[in-house]
N, C-alpha and C positions, 0 to 999 in steps of 0.2 A: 439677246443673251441666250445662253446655253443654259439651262435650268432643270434641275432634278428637285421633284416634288414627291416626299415619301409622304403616303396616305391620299396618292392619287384617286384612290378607288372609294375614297371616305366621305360623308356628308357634304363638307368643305371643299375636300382635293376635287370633287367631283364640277366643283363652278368653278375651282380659282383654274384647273389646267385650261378648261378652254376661254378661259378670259388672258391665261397670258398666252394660249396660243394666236385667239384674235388680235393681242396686240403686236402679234409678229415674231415672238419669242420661239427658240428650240425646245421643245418641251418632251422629258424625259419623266414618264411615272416609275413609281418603286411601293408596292403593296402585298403584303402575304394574302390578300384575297379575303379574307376571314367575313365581311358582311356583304361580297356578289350576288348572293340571293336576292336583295333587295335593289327594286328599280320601280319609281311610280310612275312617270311619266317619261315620255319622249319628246324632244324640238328637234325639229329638221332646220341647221341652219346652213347656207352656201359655204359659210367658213367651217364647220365640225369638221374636227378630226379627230382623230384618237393618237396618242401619244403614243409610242413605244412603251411598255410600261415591264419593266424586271416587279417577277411574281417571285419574293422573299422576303423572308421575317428582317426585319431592321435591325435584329439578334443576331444576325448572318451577314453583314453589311461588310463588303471589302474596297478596295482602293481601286478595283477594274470597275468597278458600280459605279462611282463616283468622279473619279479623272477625266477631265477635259470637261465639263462645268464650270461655268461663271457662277453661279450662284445656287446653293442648296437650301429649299422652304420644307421646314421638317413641323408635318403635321403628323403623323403617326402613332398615336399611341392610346393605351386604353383609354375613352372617352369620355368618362363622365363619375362620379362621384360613388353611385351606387354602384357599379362595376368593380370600380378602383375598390371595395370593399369588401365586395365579393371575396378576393382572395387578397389579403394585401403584399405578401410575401411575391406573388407573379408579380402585380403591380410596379413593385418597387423593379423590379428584374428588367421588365419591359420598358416603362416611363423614365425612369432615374438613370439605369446601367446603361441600356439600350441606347437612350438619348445619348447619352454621354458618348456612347462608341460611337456613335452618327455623326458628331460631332468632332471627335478627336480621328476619324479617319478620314472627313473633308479637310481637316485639316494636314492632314499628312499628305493629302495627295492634292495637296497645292488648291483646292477649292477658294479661292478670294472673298467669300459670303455668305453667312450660315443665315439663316431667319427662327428661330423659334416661337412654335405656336403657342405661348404660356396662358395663363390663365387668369382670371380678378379672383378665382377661389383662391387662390394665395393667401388673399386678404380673411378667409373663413370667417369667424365671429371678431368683428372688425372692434380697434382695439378706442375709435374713436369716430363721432358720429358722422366726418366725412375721410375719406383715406388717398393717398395718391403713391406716388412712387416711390416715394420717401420713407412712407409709413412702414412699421413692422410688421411683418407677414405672422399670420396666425391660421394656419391652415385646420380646419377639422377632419381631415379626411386623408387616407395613403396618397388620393390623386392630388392634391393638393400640396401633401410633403412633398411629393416626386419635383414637382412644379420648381417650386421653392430650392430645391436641393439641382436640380438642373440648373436652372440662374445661378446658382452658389457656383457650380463644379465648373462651367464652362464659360461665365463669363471672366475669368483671367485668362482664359486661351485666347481673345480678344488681341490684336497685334495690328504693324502697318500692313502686314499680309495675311489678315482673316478679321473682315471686318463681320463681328455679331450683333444682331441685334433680337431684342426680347420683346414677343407682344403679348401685352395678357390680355387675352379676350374677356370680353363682357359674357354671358350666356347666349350662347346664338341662338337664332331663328329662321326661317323661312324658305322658301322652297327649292328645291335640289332633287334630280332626279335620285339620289340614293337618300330620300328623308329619313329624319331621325325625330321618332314622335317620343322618346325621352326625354327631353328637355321643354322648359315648361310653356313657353307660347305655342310651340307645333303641336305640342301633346293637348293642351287644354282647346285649340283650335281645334282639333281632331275630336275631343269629347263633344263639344259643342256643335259640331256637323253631324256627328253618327250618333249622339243619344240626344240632344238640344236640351241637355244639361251638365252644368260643373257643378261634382259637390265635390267642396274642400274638407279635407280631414283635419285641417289647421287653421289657426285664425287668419291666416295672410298676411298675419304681419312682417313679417322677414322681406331686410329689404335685398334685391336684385338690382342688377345693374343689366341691359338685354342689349345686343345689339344684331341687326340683321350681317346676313354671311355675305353680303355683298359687299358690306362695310367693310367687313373682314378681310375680304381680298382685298379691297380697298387699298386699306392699310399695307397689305403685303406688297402690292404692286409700287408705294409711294417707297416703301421700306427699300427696293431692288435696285428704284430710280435714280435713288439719293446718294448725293457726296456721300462717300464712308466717314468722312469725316464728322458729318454730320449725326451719324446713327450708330457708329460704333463702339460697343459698351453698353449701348441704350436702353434702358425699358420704358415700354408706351404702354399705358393701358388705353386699350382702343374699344371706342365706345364715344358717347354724347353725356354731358350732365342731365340733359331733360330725359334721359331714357332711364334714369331709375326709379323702379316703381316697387310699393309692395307687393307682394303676390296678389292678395285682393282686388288691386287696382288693375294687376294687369289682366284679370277674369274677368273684371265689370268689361273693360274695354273690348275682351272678346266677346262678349254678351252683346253688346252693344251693333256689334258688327253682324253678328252671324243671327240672323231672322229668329224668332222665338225660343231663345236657348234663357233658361234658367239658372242662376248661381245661388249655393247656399254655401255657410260659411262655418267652419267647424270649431270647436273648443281648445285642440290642441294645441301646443306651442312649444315640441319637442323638437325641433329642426333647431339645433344653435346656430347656424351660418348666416348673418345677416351685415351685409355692408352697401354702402353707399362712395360711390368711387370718382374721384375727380378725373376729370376728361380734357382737364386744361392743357397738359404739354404736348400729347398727341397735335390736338387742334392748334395749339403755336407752334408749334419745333418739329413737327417732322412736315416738310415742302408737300405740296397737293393736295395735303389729307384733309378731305371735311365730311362728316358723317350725311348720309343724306338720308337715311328712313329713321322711324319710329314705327313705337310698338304697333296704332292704328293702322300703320299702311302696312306694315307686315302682315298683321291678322286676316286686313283685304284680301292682298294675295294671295293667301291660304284657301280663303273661304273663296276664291274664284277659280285657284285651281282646283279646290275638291269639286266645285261644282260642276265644272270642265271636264272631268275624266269620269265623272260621277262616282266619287270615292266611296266604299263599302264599308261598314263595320271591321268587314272580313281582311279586309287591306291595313285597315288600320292597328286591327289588332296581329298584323304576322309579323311572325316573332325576328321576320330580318331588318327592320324598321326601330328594336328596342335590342338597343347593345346587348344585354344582359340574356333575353333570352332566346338571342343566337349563339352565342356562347354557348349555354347550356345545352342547346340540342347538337351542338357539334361535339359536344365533348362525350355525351347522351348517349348517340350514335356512333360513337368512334373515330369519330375524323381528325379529331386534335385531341392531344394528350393531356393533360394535368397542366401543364406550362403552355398552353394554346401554340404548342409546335403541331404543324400537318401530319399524320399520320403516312398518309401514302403521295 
């Protein structure tokens, strides 16, 4: 297949292009660039390449970008919860509008297959103690409505000729040359190698749903593979049931892994976003798909690639690596505007 993967240059886009380039795929990136600064590591493999990749905001997105494409996987967008908060006004501009145009101009230019990257924050302060696809979306946050309101807006564009499909991720993890130590297993994995201590400022009890980014592609690769008949219309939350955990549990577990690290556990219990998310129709209904890590074998990972590159404090703490305060020093410096458009 012929494939355009917008947020090529992103945590995720960064493992899924050369896994659909190893498997043979055309493989076309699309990224305004915004977190390049950040790279931890390197693999030399006999298959690497690098993608043709068009450097533009998704806000910019036309029908020459897109045409002659079998399939478009739309990862793009501001990343994570605290970000989306940041400003919520861009958010909604970039996540919700944005997407939307992503989507309604694959469709125009004949694209046969959108993928969307959605989310299990959907589910926000979950409305019952287990949830799945059925369930009412309760989102706490703008990233979360964007989510929500993307599903709404573009799943009736759905037809015999643009088959869509929806995935909502569990909270990823694990390693990628462009990491993201915002998100809570890479982050706490990361405290735990460079201080050999977590302290939580909350009790932990909020539950999570995690799943590694290999998963994730996983998922995107079975999503490409499949009868449209099969997947279009569809939301999967992609993830495992054994992989929800409290936050607590998933601390002790990197405690456990990573040599002499400490957990202490804190009073708080201001975070309202807690759900536990059913993983059953992914695992039946969509052909291929079976999750294969847990939290344990992620954390490994982690703790063998820091120990690999011999990860720094100083690495851990640059600010291209935490969405939010790349952002900030670009906008800081001058580079992007108010609306995270490039300056020059």
């Amino acid at each position: 297949m012929k494939i355009l993967v917008t947020g090529s240059d992103g945590y995720i886009g960064a493992r899924l292009v050369q896994r659909l380039i190893n498997d043979g795929h055309d493989v076309t990136g699309f990224d305004t660039g915004l977190y390049r600064d950040g790279w931890l590591y390197s693999e030399q493999h006999a298959t690497r390449r690098m993608p043709v990749t068009i450097n533009k905001d998704l806000r910019n997105i036309e029908h020459g970008d897109v045409a002659g494409h079998d399939a478009l996987v739309h990862l793009a967008e501001l990343s994570n919860d605290p970000l989306g908060q940041n400003d919520p006004g861009v958010t909604h501009n970039i996540n919700h509008l944005g997407s939307l145009k992503v989507a309604r101009v694959a469709k125009e230019a004949g694209v046969p297959r959108f993928v969307y990257a959605s989310s299990c924050s959907v589910y926000g302060k979950a409305v019952s103690d287990w949830v799945d696809e059925t369930s009412p979306a309760n989102p706490q946050t703008a990233y979360g409505e964007c989510k929500v309101k993307v599903e709404q807006d573009v799943g009736p564009m759905a037809d015999r000729n643009f088959c869509v499909t929806f995935l909502r991720n569990a909270t990823a993890y694990g390693a990628s040359p462009r990491i993201r130590f915002d998100i809570v297993i890479n982050d706490l994995c990361a405290l735990a190698w460079t201080t050999k201590r977590i302290a939580m400022t909350s009790d932990g009890t909020p539950w999570r749903p995690v799943t590694h980014i290999d998963d994730i592609c996983h998922a995107i690769e079975c999503t490409l593979a499949a009868d449209p008949a099969r997947v279009s219309g569809q939301i999967f939350n992609v993830g495992a049931d054994s992989e929800n955990y409290r936050i607590r549990e998933i601390a002790e577990i990197i405690a456990s892994v990573i040599p002499g690290c400490e957990v202490t556990i804190g009073q708080s219990a201001g975070d309202t976003r807690s759900y536990r998310v059913s993983f059953k129709k992914i695992a039946t209904q969509l052909p291929g798909f079976r999750a294969q890590w847990t939290a344990r074998r992620g954390a490994e990972q982690l703790y063998e690639l820091f120990k690999r590159i011999e990860m720094s404090k100083d690495t851990y703490e640059f600010r291209a690596f935490t969405r939010l305060k790349q952002l900030k020093y670009l906008k800081q410096t001058g580079q992007v505007d108010d609306n995270l458009f490039w300056r020059y």
